[in-house]
C-alpha positions as CSV (number, residue, x, y, z in Angstrom):
1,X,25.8,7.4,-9.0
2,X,23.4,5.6,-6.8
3,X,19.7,5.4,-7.3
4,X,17.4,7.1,-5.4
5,X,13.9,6.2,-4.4
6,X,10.6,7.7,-3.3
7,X,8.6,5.2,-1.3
8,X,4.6,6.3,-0.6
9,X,3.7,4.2,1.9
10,X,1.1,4.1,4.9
11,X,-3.3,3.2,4.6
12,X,-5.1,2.6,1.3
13,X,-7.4,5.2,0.8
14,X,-5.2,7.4,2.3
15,X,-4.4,9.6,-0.4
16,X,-0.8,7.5,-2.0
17,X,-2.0,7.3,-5.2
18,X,-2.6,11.7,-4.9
19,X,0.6,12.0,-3.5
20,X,2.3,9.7,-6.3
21,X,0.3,11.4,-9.3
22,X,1.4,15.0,-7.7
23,X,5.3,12.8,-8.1
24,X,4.8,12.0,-11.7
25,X,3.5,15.4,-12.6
26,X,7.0,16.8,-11.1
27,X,9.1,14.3,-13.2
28,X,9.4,11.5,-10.5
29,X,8.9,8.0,-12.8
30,X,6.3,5.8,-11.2
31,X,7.4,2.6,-13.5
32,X,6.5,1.4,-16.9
33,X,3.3,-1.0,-15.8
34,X,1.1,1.2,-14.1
35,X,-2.7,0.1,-13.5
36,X,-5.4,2.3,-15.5
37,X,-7.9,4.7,-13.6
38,X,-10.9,2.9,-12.2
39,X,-14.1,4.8,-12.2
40,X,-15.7,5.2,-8.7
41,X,-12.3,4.3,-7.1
42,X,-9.4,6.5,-8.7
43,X,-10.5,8.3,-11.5
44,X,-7.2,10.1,-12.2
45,X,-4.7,6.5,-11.5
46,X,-3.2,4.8,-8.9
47,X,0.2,5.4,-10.4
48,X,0.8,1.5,-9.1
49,X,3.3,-1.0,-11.0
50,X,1.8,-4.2,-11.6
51,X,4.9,-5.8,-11.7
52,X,5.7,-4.7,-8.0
53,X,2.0,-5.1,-7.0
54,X,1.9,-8.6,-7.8
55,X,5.1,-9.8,-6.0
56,X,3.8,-8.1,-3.2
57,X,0.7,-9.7,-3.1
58,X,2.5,-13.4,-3.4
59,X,4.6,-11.9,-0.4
60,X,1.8,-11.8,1.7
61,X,0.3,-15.1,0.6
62,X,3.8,-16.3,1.7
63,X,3.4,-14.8,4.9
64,X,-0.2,-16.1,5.4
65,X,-1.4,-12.5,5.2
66,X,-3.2,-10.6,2.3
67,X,-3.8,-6.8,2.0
68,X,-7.1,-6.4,4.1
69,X,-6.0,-9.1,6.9
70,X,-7.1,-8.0,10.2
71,X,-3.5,-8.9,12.2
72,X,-0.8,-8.1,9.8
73,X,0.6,-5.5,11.7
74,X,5.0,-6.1,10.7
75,X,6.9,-3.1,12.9
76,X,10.5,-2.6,11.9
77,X,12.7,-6.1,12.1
78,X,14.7,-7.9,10.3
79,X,14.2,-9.7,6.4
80,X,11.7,-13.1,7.6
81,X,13.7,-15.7,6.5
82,X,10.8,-17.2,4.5
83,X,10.6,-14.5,1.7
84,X,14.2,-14.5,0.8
85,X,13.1,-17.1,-2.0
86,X,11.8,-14.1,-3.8
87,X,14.7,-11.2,-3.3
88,X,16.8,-12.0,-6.7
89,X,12.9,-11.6,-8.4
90,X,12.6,-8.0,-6.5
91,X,15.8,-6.8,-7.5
92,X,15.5,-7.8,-11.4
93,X,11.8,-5.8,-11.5
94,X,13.6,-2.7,-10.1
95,X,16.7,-3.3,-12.6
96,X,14.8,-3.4,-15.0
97,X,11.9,-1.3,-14.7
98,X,13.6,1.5,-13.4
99,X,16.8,1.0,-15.6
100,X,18.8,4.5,-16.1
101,X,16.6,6.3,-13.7
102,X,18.3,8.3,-10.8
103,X,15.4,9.4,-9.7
104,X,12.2,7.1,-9.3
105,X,9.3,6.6,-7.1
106,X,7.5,3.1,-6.1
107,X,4.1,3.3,-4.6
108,X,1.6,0.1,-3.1
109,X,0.2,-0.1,0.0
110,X,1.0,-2.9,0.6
111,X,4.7,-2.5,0.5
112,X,3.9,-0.6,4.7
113,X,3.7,-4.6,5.4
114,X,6.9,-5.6,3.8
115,X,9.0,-2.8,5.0
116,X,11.9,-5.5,6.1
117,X,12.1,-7.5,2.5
118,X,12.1,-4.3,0.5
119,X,14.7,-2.0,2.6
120,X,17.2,-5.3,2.2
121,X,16.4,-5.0,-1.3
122,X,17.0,-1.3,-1.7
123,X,20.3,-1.7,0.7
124,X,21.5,-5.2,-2.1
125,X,21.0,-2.9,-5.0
126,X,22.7,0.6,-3.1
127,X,19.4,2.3,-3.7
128,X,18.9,5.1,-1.4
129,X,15.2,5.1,-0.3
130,X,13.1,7.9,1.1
131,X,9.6,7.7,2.2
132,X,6.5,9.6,2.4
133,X,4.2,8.3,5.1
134,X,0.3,9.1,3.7
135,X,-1.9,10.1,6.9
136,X,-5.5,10.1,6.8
137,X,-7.9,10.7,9.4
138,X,-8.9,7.1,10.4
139,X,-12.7,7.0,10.2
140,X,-12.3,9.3,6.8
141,X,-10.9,5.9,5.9
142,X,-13.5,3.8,7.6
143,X,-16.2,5.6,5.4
144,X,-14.7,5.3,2.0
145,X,-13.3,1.5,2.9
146,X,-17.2,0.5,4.0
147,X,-18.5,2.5,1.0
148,X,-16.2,0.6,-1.5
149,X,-15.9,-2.8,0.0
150,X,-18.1,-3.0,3.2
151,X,-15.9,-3.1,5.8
152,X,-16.9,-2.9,9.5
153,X,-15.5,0.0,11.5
154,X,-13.3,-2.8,13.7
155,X,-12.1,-4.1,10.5
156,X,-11.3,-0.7,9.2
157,X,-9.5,0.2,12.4
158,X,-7.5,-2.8,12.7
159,X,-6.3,-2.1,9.3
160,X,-5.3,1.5,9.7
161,X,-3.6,0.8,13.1
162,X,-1.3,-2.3,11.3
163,X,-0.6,-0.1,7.6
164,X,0.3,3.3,10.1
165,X,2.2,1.5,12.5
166,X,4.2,-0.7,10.4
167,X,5.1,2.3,7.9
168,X,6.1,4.6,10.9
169,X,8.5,2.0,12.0
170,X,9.9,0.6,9.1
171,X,10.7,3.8,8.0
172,X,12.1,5.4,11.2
173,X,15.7,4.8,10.1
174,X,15.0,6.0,6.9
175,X,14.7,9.8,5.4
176,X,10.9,10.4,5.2
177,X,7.8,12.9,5.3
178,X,5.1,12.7,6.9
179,X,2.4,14.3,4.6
180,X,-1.7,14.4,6.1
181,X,-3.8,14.0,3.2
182,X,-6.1,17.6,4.0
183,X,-2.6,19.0,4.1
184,X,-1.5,17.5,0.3
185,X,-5.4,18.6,-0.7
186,X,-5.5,22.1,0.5
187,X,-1.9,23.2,-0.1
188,X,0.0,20.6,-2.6
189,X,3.1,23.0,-3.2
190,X,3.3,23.4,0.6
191,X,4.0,19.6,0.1
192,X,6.1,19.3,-2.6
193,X,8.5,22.0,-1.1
194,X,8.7,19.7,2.1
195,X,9.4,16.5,0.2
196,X,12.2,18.2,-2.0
197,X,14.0,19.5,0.8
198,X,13.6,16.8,3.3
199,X,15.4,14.5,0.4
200,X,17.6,16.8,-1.6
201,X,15.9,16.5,-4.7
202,X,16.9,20.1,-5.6
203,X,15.3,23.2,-6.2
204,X,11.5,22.7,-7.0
205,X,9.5,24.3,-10.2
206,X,6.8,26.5,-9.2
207,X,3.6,24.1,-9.6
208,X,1.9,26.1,-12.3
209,X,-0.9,24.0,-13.2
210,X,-1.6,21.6,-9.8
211,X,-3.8,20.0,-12.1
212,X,-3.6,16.7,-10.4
213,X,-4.6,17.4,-6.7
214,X,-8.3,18.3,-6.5
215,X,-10.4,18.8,-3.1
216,X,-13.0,17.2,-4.8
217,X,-10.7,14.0,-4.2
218,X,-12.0,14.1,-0.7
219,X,-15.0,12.9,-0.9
220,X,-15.7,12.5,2.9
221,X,-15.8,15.2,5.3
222,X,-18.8,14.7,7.8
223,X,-16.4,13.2,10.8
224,X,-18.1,11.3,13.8
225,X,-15.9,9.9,15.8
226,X,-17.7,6.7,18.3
227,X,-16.0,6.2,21.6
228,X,-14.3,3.0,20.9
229,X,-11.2,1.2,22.2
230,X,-9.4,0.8,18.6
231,X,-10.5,4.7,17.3
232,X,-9.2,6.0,20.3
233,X,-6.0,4.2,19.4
234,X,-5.8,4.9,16.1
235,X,-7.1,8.5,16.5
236,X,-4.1,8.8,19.3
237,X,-2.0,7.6,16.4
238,X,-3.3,10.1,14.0
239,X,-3.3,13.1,16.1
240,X,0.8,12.6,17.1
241,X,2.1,11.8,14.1
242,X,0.2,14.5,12.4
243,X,2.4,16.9,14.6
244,X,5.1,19.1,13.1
245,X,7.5,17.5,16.4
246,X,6.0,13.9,17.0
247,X,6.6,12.6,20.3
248,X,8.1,8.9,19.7
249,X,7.5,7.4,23.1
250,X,4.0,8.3,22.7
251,X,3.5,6.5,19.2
252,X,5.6,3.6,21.0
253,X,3.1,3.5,23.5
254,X,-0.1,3.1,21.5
255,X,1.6,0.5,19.6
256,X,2.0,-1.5,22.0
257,X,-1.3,-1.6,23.7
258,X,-2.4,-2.5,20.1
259,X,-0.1,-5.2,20.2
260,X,-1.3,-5.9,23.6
261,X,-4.9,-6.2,22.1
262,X,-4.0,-8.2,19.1
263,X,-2.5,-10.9,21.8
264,X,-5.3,-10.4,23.5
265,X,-7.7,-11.8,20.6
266,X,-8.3,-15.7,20.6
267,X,-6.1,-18.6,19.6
268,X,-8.5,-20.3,17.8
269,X,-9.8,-17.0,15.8
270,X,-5.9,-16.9,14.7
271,X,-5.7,-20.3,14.0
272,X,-9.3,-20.0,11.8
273,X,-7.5,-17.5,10.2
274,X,-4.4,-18.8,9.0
275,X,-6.5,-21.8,7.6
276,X,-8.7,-19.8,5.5
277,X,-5.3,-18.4,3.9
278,X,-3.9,-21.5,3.4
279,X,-6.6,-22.8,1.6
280,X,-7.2,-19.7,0.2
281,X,-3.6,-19.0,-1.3
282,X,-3.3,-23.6,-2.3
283,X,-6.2,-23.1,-4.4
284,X,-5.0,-19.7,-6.2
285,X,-2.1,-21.5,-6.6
286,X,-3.6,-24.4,-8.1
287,X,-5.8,-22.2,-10.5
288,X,-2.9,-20.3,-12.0
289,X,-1.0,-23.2,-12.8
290,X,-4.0,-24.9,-14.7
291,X,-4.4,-21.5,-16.1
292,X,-0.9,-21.3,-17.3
293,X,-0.7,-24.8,-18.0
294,X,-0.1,-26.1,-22.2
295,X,-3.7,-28.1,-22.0
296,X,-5.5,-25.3,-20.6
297,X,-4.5,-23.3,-23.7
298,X,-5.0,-26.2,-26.3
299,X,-8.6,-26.2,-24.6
300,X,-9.6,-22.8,-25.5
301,X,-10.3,-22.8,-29.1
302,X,-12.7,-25.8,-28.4
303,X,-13.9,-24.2,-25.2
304,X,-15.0,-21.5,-28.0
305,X,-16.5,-23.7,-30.5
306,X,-18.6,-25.7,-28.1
307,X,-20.1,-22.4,-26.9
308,X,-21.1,-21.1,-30.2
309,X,-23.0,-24.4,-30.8
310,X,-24.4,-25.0,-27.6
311,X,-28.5,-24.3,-27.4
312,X,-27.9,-21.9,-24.6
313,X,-26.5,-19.6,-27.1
314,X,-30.0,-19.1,-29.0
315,X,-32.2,-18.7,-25.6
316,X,-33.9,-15.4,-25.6
């Protein structure tokens, strides 16, 4: 019997790692290397696997891109030819970490921006993946991205557009939910009803305890909505796809007059761009392979002993 997969996808901050605790809590396995609560970030988990976490983020180095880039926006296409280098890795972390599992769930945000590599990945190994598409009001997201990292609202609205858009159409062929974070707050078995039907999953146990969904999780509920050219885009975006009967033409057509504006942007911004993440992503390299490397470890001990005899060490 074939595997099947639950894949949260869509904005960070958006409530994926509620949605993927609410999963674990009704027996969906989230994988063996899951990050630890932060404080002041996600108190109750982000129910992500490191292992698939860090491939992903040497995917997007690959692609010149990282997590909080401004123009990764990757709508439903074919596997780019450049990160086929790293499919036999992808397959042996799911082989192996989700070993014996029918049923098991797989949750980054950044996966929305490699919907290509990992549906060819799911289609090699005859998993059969379903999604669940997080929604967030956009400026919601704009005031908990600027309160945690500092983000400017452009910045923030860029990013929503490109992790929204590129989930909605990478998964369009796919079975999926999508679930608006109020919605997964307010009524979570309303929720889990919809995402057992929608994939077959079975009947589903009354949610006794819905210990891990808490309003308190949203912490931002003042909304003021500016009058700008990318909310009103992303707010369009929001508004339909939060709609029990979406209207596809409409979502086709705010996508591409983001796409229009993203052309729109200069050359030599672009270019700037792609050479910070060049030399951003040779010098990572370069670190972890001095890091890794046999003298680097030989180095340590002394690194150590130096320290405990150098002068600085006694300074008040």
């Amino acid at each position: 019997m074939s595997q099947k997969a639950i894949v949260v996808v869509g904005m960070h901050r958006s409530g994926t790692s509620a949605i993927s605790g609410l999963l674990a809590e009704l027996g969906v396995f989230m994988g063996s290397s899951l990050f630890a609560p932060q404080e002041g970030v996600n108190e109750k988990g982000f129910f992500e696997n490191s292992l698939l976490v860090d491939i992903n983020d040497r995917l997007l180095d690959e692609s010149l891109l990282s997590w909080d880039h401004p123009l990764a926006l990757t709508l439903a296409g074919e596997q780019q030819p450049h990160l086929s280098a790293y499919q036999n890795e992808a397959k042996l972390i799911i082989e192996k970490d989700y070993r014996g599992k029918l049923l098991w769930g797989m949750k980054d945000p950044r996966t929305s921006l490699l919907l290509p590599f990992w549906l060819k990945t799911f289609k090699d190994l005859n998993v059969s993946a379903n999604f669940i598409l997080m929604l967030r009001h956009p400026m919601e997201v704009f005031g908990s991205l600027k309160k945690r990292d500092g983000f400017s609202l452009q910045k923030v609205m860029h990013l929503w557009l490109n992790y929204t858009l590129s989930s909605y159409f990478g998964s369009l062929q796919q079975p999926s939910v999508i679930l608006r974070y109020e919605d997964l707050l307010n009524t979570p078995e309303t929720c889990a009803k919809r995402i057992f039907e929608t994939f077959s999953l079975g009947e589903l146990d009354s949610l006794a305890s819905q210990s891990f969904i808490d309003k308190k999780l949203q912490n931002q509920h003042s909304i003021n909505v500016p009058n700008d050219r990318l909310v009103n885009l992303a707010m369009t975006v929001y508004l339909e796809l939060g709609k029990s009967v979406i209207d596809h033409n409409a979502v086709v057509k705010a996508s591409e007059e983001y796409q229009a504006h993203l052309h729109s942007l200069s050359s030599v911004l672009v270019e700037h761009l792609n050479a910070v993440k060049k030399e951003e992503v040779y010098f990572k390299h370069h670190f972890l392979n001095a890091y890794e490397s046999i003298w680097w470890k030989l180095s340590w001990p002394l690194k150590k002993i130096e320290s405990f005899f150098s002068p600085g060490r006694y300074r008040g």
